[in-house]
C-alpha positions as CSV (number, residue, x, y, z in Angstrom):
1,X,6.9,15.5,18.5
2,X,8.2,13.3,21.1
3,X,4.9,12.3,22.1
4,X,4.0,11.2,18.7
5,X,7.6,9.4,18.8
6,X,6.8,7.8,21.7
7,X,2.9,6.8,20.1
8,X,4.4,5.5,17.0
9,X,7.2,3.2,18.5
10,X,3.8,1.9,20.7
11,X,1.7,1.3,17.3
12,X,5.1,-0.6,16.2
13,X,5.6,-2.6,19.2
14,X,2.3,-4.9,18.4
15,X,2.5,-7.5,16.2
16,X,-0.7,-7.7,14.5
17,X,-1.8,-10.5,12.2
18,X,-5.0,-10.6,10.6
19,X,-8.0,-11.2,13.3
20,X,-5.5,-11.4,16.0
21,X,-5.9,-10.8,20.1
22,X,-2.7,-7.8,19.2
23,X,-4.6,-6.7,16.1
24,X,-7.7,-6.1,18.3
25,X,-5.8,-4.8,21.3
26,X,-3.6,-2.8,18.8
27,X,-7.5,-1.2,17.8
28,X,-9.1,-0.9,21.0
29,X,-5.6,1.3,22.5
30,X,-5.1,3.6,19.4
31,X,-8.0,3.4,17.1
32,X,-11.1,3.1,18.8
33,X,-10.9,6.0,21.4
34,X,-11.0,8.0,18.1
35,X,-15.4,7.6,18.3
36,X,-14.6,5.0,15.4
37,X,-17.8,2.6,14.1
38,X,-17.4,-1.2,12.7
39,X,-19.1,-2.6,10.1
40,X,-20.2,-6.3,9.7
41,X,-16.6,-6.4,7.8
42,X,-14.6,-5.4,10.6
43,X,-13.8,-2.1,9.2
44,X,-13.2,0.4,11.6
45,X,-14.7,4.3,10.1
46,X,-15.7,7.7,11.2
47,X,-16.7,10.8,9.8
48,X,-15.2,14.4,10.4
49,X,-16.8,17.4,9.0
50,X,-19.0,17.2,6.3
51,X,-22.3,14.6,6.7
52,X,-21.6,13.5,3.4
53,X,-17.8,13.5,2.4
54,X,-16.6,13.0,-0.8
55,X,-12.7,12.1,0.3
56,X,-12.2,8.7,1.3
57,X,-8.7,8.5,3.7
58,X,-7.8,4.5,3.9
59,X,-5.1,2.7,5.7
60,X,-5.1,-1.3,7.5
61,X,-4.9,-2.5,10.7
62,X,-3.4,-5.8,10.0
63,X,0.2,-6.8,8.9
64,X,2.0,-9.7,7.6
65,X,3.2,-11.1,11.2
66,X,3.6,-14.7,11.5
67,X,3.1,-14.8,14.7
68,X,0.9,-12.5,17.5
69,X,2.3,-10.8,20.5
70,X,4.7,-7.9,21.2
71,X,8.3,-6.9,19.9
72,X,11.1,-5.3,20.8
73,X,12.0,-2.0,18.0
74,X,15.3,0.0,17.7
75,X,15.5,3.3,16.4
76,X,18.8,4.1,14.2
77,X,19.0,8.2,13.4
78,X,15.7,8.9,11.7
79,X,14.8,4.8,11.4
80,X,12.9,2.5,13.0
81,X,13.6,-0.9,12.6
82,X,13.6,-4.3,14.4
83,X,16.8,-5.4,16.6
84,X,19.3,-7.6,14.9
85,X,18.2,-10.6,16.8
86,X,14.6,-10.2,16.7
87,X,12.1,-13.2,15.9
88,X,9.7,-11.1,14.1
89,X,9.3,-11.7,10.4
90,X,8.7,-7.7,9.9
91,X,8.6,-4.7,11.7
92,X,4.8,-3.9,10.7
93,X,5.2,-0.4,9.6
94,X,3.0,-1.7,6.5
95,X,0.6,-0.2,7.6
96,X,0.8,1.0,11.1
97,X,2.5,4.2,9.8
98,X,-1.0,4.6,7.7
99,X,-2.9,4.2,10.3
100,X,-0.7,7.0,12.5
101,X,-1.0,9.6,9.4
102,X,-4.5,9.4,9.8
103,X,-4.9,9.7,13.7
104,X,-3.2,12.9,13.4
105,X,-5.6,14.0,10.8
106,X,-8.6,13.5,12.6
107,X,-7.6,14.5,15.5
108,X,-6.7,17.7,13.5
109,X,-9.8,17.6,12.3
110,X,-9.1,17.2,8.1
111,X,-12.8,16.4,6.7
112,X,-13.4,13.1,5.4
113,X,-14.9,9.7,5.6
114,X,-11.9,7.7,7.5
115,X,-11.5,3.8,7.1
116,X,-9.4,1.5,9.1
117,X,-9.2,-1.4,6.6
118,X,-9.5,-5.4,7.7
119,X,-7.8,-7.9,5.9
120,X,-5.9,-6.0,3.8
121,X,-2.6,-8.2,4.0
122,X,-5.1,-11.4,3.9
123,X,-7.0,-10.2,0.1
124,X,-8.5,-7.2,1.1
125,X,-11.6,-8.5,2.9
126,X,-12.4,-5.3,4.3
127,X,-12.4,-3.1,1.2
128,X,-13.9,-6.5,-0.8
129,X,-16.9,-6.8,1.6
130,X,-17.9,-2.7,1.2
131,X,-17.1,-2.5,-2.2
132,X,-19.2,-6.1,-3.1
133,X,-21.9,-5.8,-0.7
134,X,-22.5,-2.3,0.7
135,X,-21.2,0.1,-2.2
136,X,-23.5,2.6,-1.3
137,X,-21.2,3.2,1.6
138,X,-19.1,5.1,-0.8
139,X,-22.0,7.2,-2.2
140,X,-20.6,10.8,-3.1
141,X,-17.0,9.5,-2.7
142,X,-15.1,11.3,-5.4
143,X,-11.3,10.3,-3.9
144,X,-9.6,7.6,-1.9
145,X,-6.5,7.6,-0.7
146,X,-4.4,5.0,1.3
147,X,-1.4,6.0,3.2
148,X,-0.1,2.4,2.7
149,X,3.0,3.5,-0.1
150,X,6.7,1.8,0.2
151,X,8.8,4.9,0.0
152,X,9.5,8.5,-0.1
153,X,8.2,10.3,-3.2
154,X,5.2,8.3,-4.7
155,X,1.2,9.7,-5.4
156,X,0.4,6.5,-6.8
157,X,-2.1,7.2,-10.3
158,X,-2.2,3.1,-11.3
159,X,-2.5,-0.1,-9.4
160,X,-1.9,-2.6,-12.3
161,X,-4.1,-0.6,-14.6
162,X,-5.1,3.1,-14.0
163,X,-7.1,4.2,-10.3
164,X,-6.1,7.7,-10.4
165,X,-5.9,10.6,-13.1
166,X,-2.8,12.1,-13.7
167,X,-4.6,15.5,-12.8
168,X,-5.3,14.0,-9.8
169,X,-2.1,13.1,-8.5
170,X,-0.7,16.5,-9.2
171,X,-3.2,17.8,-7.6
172,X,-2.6,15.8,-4.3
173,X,1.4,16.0,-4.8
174,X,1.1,20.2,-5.1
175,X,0.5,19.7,-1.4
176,X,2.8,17.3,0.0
177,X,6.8,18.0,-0.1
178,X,8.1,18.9,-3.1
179,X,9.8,15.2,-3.7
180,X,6.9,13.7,-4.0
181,X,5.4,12.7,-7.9
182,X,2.7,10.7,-9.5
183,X,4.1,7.1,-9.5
184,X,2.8,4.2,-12.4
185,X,4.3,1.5,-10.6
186,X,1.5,0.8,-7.7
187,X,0.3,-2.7,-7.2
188,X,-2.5,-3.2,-4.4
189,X,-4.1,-1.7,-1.3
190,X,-7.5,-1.7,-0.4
191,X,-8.8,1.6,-2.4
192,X,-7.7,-0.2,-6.1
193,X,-10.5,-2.2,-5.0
194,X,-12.8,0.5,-5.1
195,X,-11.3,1.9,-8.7
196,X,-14.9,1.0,-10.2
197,X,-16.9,2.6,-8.1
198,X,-14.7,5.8,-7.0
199,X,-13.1,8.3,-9.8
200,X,-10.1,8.9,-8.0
201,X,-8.0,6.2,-5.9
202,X,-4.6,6.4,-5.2
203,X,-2.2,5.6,-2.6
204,X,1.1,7.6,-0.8
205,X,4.4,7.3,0.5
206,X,4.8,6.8,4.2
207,X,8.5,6.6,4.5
208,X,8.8,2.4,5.0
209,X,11.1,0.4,3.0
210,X,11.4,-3.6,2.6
211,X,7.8,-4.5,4.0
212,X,7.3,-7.7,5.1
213,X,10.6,-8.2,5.6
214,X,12.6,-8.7,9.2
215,X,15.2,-5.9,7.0
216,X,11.7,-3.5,7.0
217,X,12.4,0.0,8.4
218,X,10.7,3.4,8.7
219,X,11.6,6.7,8.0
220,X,10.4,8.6,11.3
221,X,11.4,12.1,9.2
222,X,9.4,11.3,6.2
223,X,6.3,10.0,8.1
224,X,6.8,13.2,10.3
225,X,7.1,15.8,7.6
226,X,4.2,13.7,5.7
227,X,2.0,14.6,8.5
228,X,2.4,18.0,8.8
229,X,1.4,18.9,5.6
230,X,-1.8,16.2,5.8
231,X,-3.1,18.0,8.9
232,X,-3.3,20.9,6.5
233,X,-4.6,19.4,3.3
234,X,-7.4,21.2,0.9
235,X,-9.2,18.4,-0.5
236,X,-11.5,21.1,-1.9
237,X,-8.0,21.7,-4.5
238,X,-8.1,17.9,-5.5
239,X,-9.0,17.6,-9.6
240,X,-11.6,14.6,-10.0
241,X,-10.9,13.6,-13.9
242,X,-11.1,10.0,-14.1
243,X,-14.5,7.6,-14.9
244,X,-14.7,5.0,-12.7
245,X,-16.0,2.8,-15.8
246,X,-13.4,3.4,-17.9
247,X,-11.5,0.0,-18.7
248,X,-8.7,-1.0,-17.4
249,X,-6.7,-1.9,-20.6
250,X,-7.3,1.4,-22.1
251,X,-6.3,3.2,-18.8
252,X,-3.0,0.3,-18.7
253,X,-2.2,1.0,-22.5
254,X,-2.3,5.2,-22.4
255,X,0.3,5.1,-19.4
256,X,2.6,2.3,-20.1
257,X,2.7,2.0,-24.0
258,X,5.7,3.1,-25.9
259,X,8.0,6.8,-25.5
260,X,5.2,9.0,-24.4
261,X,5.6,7.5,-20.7
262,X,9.2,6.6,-20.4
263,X,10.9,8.7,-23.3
264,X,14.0,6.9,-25.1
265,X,13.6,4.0,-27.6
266,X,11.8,1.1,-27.5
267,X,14.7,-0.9,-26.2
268,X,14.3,1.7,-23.0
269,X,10.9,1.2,-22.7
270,X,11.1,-2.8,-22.9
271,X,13.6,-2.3,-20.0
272,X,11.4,-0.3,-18.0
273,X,8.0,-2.3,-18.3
274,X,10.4,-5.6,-17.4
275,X,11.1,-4.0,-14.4
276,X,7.6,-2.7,-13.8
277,X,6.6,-6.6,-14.5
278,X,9.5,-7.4,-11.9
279,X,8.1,-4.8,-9.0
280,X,4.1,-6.1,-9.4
281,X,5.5,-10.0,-9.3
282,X,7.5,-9.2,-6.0
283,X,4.9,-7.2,-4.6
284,X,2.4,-10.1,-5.1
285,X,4.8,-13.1,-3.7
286,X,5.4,-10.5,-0.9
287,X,1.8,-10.1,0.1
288,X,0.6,-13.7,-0.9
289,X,3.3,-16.5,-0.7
290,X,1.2,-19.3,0.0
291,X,-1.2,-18.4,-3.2
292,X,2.2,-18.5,-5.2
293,X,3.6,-21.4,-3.8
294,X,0.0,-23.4,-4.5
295,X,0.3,-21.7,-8.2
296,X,3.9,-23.4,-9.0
297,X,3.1,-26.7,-7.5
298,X,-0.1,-26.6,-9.3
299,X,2.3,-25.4,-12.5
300,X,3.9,-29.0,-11.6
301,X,7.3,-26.9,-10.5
302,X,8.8,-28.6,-8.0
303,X,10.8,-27.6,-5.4
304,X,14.4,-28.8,-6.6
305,X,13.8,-26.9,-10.2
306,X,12.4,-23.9,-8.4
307,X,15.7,-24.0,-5.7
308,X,17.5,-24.3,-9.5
309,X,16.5,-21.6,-11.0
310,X,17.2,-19.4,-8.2
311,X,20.9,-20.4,-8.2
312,X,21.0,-19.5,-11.9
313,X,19.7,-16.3,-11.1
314,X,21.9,-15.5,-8.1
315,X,25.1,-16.7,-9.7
316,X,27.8,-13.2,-10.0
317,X,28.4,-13.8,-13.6
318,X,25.1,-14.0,-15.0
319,X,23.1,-10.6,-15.7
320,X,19.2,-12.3,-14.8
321,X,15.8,-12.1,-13.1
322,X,13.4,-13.8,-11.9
323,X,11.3,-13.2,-15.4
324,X,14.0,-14.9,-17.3
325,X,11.4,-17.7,-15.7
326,X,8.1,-16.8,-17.6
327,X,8.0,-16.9,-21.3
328,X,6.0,-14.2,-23.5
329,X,2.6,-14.9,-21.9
330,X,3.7,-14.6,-17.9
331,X,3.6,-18.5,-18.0
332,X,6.4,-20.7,-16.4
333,X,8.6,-21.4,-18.9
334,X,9.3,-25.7,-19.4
């Protein structure tokens, strides 16, 4: 354990933006001494076991650093995090702790077609260039699953519409700690991108909170625990129920409509898909802020009535969010 203590805090030292000297140096020290391959995407992958796998395991190499170069971490009882002073924008546990999970399962030896994903935190590239121009790379591929999750309890079964069956997910979460639950709520890693191709792709939990944030931490317990019981995983138990060409507004309408999902009235529900709506828009001006700051000053918004609206929203007296900004069809409202 204090060997993979001492790894970890290593991985989290590097600050690693997309196509960056630490990025690459970050892969050549933990990654490639695996016997890993790269494709023309920059997508680092290896087999273990079977010569043609049908489980896909996914995490990235990059994160949402400003800046390249090394930091300095902290460790607080069972979380990591980034000293109060520290210049770095986030601690990069999105998705350095992915990328550890899956070290420890091959070096365990768990069966499956691994991939080391570039470009995730910059639109997926690497997962956009297999699945657009090599898609026979995931020939036989009946599951992927990232270990790129926020949290502690999540087997994530949509990805703003449906990538995994709910069979599925229980499945998967019948083998992780018991806290752990299919979860609606996902937005985007790299194997949504392949939800048209593969039956089964969802994403889990890996103990980090408040990604790309200088406030992100991760749960060294969690990610510890997670990996005890991945070492040991039976894909050969996974159910494979969903059709990869099934459309996305059916999928998006059976698990979000009405009581059957959320139970309670309608006024319940309303409040849960507004927060739902809430999660996927914070997600997305997490992950790309310059795309939404080109979308409002395209939206003519300028920066005053933007700076505005967030003061009406962050007064104590008034009960708001930031989708008391978009009318009925996720426009700005005038």
């Amino acid at each position: 354990m204090s060997n993979d203590l001492e790894m970890l805090k290593a991985m989290l030292s590097h600050r690693r933006p997309y196509g960056s000297k630490t990025e690459l140096a970050y892969i050549d020290r933990f990654i490639t001494p695996l016997g890993v391959q790269t494709d023309k995407f920059g997508n680092r992958f290896m087999i273990i076991g079977e010569e043609k796998p049908t489980i896909l395991w996914s995490s990235h190499t990059d994160s949402v650093h400003r800046d390249e170069g090394f930091q300095q971490i902290e460790m607080t009882g069972t979380k990591i995090h980034l000293p109060k002073k520290s210049k770095s924008n986030c601690l990069g546990a999105d998705d350095a702790a992915g990328n550890f999970i899956m070290i420890k399962m091959i070096e365990a030896k768990v069966p499956g077609l691994y991939v080391f994903h570039f470009g995730e935190e910059v639109g997926c590239k690497g997962s956009g260039g297999i699945a657009n121009e090599t898609p026979e790379f995931l020939a036989g591929i009946q599951a992927a699953i990232a270990f790129d999750r926020r949290g502690f309890t999540s087997v994530i079964t949509h990805q703003r519409g449906r990538t995994a069956s709910d069979a599925f997910g229980d499945s998967l979460a019948a083998q992780l700690p018991s806290r752990f639950k299919n979860d609606p709520t996902g937005v985007l890693t790299d194997t949504k991108i392949y939800m048209g191709i593969v039956p089964e792709c969802s994403n889990v939990s890996v103990g980090y909170e408040h990604e790309h944030t200088d406030r992100e931490t991760q749960c060294v317990q969690h990610l510890f625990e997670l990996r005890d019981h991945m070492v040991k995983i039976d894909a050969s138990k996974f159910v494979i129920e969903r059709n990869p060409k099934a459309t996305e507004p059916e999928a998006k309408r059976s698990s979000w409509s009405g009581s059957s999902s959320f139970g309670g009235g309608t006024m319940r529900t309303m409040r849960m898909l507004k927060q739902l709506r809430q999660r996927e828009l914070e997600d997305l001006v997490f992950k790309y802020p310059r795309q939404v700051a080109r979308y409002l000053a395209d939206s003519n918004v300028s920066p005053d009535e933007l700076d505005d609206a967030i003061y009406l929203i962050n007064r104590p007296h008034r009960q708001s969010s930031f989708l008391d900004l978009f009318d009925d069809e996720g426009l700005l409202s005038a």
